[in-house]
C-alpha positions as CSV (number, residue, x, y, z in Angstrom):
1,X,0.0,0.0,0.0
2,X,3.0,2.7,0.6
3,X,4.7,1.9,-2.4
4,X,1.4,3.3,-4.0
5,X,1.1,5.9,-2.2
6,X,4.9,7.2,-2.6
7,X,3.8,6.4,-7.0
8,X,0.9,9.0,-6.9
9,X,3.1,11.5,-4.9
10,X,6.0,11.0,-7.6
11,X,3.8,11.7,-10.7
12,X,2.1,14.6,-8.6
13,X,5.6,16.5,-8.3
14,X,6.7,15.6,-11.6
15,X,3.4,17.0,-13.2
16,X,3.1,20.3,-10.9
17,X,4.6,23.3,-12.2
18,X,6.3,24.3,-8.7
19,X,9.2,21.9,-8.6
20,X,9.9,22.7,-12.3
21,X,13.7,23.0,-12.4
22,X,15.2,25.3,-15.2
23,X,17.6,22.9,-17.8
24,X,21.3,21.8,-17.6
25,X,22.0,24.3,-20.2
26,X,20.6,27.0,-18.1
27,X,22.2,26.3,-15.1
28,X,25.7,25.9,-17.2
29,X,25.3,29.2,-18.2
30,X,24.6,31.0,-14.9
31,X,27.4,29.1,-13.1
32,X,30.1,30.3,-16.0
33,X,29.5,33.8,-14.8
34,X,30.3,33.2,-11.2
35,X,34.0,34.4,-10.8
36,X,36.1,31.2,-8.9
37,X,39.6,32.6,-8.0
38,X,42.3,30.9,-6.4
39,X,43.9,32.3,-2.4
40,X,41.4,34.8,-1.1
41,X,38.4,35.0,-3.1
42,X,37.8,38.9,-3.1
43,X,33.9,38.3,-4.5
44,X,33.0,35.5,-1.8
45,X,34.8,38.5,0.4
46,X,32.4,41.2,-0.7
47,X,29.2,39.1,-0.5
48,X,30.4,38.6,2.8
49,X,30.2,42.3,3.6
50,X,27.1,42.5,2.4
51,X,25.6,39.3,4.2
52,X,27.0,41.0,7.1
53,X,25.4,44.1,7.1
54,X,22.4,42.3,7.2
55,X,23.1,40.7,10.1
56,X,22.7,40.9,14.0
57,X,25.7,40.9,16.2
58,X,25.8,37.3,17.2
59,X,24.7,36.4,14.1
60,X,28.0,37.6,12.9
61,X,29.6,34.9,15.3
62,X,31.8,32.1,13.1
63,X,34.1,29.4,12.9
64,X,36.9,29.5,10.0
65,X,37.3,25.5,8.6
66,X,40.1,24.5,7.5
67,X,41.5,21.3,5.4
68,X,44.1,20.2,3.1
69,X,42.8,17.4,0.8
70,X,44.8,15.5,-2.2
71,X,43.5,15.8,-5.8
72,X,43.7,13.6,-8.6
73,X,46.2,15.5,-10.8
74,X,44.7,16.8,-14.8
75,X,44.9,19.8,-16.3
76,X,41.8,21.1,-18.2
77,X,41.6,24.3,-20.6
78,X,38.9,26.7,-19.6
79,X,37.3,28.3,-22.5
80,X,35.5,30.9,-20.3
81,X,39.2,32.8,-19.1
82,X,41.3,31.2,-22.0
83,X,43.9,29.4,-19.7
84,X,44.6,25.9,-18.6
85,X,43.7,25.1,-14.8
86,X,44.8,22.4,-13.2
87,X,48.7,23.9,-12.0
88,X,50.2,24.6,-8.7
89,X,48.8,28.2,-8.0
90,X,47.9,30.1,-4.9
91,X,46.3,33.3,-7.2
92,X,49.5,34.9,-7.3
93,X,52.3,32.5,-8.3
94,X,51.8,29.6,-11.0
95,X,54.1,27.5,-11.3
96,X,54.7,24.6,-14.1
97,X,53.4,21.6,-12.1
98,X,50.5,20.2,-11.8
99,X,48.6,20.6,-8.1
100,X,47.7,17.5,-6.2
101,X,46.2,19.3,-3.2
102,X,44.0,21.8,-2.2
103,X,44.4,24.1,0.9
104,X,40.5,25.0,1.6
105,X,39.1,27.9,4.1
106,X,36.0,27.8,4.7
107,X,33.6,30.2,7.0
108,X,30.4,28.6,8.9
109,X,28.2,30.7,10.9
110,X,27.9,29.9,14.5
111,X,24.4,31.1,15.3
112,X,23.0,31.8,11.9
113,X,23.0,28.8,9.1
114,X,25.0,30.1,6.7
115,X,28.6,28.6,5.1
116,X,30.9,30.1,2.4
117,X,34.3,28.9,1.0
118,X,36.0,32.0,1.1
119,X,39.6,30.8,-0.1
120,X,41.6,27.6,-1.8
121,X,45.4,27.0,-2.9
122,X,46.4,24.3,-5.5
123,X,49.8,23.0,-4.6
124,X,51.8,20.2,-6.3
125,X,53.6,19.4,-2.9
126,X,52.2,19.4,1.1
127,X,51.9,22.6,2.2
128,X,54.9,23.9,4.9
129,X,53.7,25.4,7.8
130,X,54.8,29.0,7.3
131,X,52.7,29.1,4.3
132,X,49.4,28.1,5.8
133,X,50.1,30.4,8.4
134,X,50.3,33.0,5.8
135,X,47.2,31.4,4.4
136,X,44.7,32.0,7.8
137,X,46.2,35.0,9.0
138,X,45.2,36.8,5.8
139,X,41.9,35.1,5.7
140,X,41.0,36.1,9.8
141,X,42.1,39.9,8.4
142,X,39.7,39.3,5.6
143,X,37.1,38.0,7.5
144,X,37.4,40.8,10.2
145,X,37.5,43.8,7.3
146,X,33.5,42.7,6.4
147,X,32.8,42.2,10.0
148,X,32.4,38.9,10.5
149,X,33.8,37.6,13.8
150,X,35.8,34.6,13.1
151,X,35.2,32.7,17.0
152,X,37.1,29.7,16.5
153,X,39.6,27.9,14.2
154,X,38.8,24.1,13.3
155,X,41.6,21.6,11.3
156,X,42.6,18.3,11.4
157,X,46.0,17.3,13.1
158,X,47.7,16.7,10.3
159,X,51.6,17.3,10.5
160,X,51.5,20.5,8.6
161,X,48.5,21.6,10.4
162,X,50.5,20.8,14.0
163,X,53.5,22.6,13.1
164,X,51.8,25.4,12.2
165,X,50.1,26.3,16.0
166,X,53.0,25.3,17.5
167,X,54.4,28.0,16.2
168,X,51.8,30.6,16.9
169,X,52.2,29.1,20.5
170,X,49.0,27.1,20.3
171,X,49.5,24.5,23.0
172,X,47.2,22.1,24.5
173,X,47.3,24.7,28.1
174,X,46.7,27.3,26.1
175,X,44.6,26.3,22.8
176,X,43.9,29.8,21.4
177,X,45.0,32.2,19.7
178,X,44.9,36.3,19.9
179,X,44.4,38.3,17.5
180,X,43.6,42.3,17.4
181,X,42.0,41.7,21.0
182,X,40.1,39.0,19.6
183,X,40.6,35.5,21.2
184,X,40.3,32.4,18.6
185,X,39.6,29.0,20.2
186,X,41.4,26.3,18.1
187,X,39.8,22.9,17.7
188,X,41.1,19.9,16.1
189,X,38.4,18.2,13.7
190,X,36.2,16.2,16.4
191,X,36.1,13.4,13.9
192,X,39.8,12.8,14.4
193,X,40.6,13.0,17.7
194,X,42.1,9.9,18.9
């Protein structure tokens, strides 16, 4: 008796105007004028200024994610920009080799249900520590420029990752971070922890 019911609910939505969703041709051609850049995406940036205009005080409250994932290594041509993708490049400096990792930032909102990426890196090699300091310090600054109040800092404890709050004297007594009067909680992924 269910499985008749769920048959007549099916051919309802798929004859009712409401759910109508628009073609794979249109949504191709909205996406393609959505501007993807590599480090600190200056658009996701100024969306973010606007979002938090909009927004109350805790509201504003979130946590900056974190991750460095591996890639399966191809370069593609992109008709849209006229340039192959697919090569170590932090949006400043290309280099010749092909990335097999990503560096990802992304921002989730602690009272309000909202999430953004707002920054990746293609590497070819595991990222040193110095550099993905680099990395979150100038995405907190972004972050705070739109006013947005970045709370707490979550990552996995990968090497990299490790090295890098040991030295911006993270420590297990002391697991934050400060940071123009602002104190960061840092957080290793709770999947992780052994």
């Amino acid at each position: 008796m269910r499985w008749r019911y769920i048959i007549r609910v099916r051919s309802a939505i798929a004859s009712c105007d409401v759910f109508r969703l628009p073609s794979a041709s249109s949504l191709r051609r909205w996406v393609q004028h959505i501007r993807i850049e590599l480090g600190i995406n200056e658009h996701v940036i100024s969306l973010l200024r606007l979002k938090a205009e909009s927004l109350s005080g805790r509201d504003r409250s979130c946590v900056l994610m974190m991750d460095e994932m591996f890639l399966k290594t191809c370069l593609r041509y992109c008709k849209l920009r006229d340039t192959v993708v697919g090569f170590d490049d932090d949006g400043e400096i290309k280099s010749p080799k092909s990335s097999s990792s990503v560096l990802i930032f992304m921002l989730r909102g602690l009272f309000a249900n909202w999430k953004h990426c707002v920054g990746f890196v293609l590497t070819s090699h595991a990222l040193q520590a110095d550099n993905v300091k680099t990395y979150l310090l100038d995405t907190l600054f972004a972050v705070e420029r739109v006013g947005l109040s970045v709370r707490a800092v979550v990552s996995d404890q990968g090497s990299t990752f490790c090295k890098m709050f040991d030295s911006l004297g993270i420590t297990s007594e002391k697991p934050w971070l400060e940071l123009n009067n602002n104190v960061i909680c840092v957080f290793p992924d709770p999947p992780r922890i052994c």
